[in-house]
N, C-alpha and C positions, 0 to 999 in steps of 0.2 A: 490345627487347632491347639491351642496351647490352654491353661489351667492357671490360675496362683494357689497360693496356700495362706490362709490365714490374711492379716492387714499388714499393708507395708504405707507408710507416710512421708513425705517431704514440705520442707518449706522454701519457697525461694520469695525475693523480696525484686519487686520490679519497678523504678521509678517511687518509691515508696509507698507502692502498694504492698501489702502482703498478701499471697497466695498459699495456703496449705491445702496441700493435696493429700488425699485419702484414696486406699485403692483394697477394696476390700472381696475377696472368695464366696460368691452367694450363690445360691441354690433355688432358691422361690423367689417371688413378689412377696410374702408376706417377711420374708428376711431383709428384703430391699425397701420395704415401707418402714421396719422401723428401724434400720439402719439414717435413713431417713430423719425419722422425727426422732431420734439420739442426735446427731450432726444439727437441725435446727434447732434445741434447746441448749447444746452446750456452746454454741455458737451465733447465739439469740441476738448479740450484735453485732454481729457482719456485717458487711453491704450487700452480699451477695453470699448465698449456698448453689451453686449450679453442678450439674452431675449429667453423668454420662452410664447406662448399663448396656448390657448384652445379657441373657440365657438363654443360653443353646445357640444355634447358628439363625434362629427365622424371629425373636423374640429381642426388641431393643428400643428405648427410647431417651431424648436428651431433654436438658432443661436450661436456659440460658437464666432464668431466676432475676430478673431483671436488665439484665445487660442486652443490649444491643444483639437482635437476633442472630444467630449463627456465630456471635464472636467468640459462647462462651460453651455451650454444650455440645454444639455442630465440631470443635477442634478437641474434645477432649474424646468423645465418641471417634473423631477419623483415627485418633491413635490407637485404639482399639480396634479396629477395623485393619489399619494396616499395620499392627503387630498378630492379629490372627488371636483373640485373647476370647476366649466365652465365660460364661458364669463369673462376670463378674461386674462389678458397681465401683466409680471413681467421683469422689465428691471433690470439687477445688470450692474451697472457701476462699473471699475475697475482705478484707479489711481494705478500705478507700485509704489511700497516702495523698488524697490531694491533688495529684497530676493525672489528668484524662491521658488515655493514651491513643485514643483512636480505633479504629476499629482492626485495624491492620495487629496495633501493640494488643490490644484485648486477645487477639485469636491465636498471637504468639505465646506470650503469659501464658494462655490456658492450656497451650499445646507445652509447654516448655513445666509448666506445672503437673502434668498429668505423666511425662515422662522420668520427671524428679522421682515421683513415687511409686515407680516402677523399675527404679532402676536398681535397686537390689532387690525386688521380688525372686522369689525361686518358681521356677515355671516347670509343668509338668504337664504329661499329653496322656492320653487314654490309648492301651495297647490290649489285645486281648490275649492273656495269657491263660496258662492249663493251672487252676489250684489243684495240689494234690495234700496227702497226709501219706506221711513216712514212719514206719518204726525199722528202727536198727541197733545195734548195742553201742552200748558205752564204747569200747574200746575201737569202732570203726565209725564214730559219730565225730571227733576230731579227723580224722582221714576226708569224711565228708568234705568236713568246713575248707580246707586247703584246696581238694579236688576238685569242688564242685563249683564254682564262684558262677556259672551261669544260674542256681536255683537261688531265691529270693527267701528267706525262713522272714514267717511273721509270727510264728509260735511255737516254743519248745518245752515239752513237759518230761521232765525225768522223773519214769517212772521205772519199772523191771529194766527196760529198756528205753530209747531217747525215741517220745515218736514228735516226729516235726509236721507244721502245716507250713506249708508256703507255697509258691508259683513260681514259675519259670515259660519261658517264649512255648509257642508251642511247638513248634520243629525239636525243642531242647526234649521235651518229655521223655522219650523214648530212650534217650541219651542217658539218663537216669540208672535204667538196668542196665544200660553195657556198659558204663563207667563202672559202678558198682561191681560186677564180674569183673573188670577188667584189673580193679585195682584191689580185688580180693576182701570186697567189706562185708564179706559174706551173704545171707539168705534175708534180702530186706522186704520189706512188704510197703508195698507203694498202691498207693489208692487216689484213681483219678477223681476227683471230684466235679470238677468239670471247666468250663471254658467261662470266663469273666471278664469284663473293663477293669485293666489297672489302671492306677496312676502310676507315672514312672515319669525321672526325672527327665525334660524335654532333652534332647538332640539336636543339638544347633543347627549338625551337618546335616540335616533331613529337609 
């Protein structure tokens, strides 16, 4: 199961039609409804808005928005499907150029649209890793940052001393105090805080 981040967009132009594709990170139906009606007001003259979701893996529906059924939401939703993608919403807007393309041309366009705007998305998967909180001193807190490149910092406060929150795999956790001994950063205080769903960026090789 893979994740996006944020809106990524393309446009490609097919017999002169125009298609821009929209692929946007949603979390609810009430984010996907007015993602929605944003996309049919600023796009009030289209020929077509047709769109494709997922949330979560058992949650998903398509919209061919006029178009000849299955050409236009049926191929934006399979790309979804077989790239393994959740929470997420793909709007392809169509501008008419005049030339029909068939049903076959329709289900390419949409397919060839919905991969445009995916193609530089940044993807990321849910791993469950151990959050902790760190305090160590100044002078063994750079030692860290070299040493340790398996723990993740999401926040560092200098205070008396540097204390850090972040995450790391959980096999890694442990690894933690015997690096720390091992490479003499002296007496740190580490607090598990417990086990959570990251995001992390996907793994091709997986």
């Amino acid at each position: 199961m893979k994740l996006i981040q944020g809106k990524y967009e393309s446009t490609i132009v097919v017999h002169k039609s125009k298609f821009i594709g929209q692929a946007f990170r949603v979390n609810t139906m009430e984010e996907i409804e007015d993602i929605l009606n944003l996309t049919r007001k600023k796009y009030y003259d289209a020929t077509h808005n047709c769109y494709a979701y997922r949330l979560g893996n058992h949650i998903q529906k398509m919209s061919d928005d006029g178009e000849p059924a299955k050409t236009a939401g049926a191929p934006i939703l399979d790309v979804l499907l077989k790239q393994d993608i959740e929470n997420i919403l793909v709007i392809v807007t169509r501008y008419f150029g005049g030339i029909l393309l068939g049903a076959g041309g329709l289900v390419r366009a949409y397919t060839q649209a919905t991969v445009a705007a995916l193609e530089h998305a940044s993807f990321y998967q849910l791993e469950e890793q151990v959050r902790f909180k760190m305090t160590i001193t100044y002078s063994a807190y750079q030692t860290l940052l070299k040493l340790m490149p398996y723990i993740k910092i999401e926040e560092t406060s200098f205070l008396s001393e540097v204390v850090i929150q972040g995450h790391t795999k959980v096999e890694f956790f442990d690894k933690i105090k015997e690096d720390a001994y091992q490479y003499k950063l002296g007496d740190i205080k580490l607090i598990r805080i417990g086990v959570f769903p990251i995001e992390i960026p996907f793994d091709i090789s997986t």
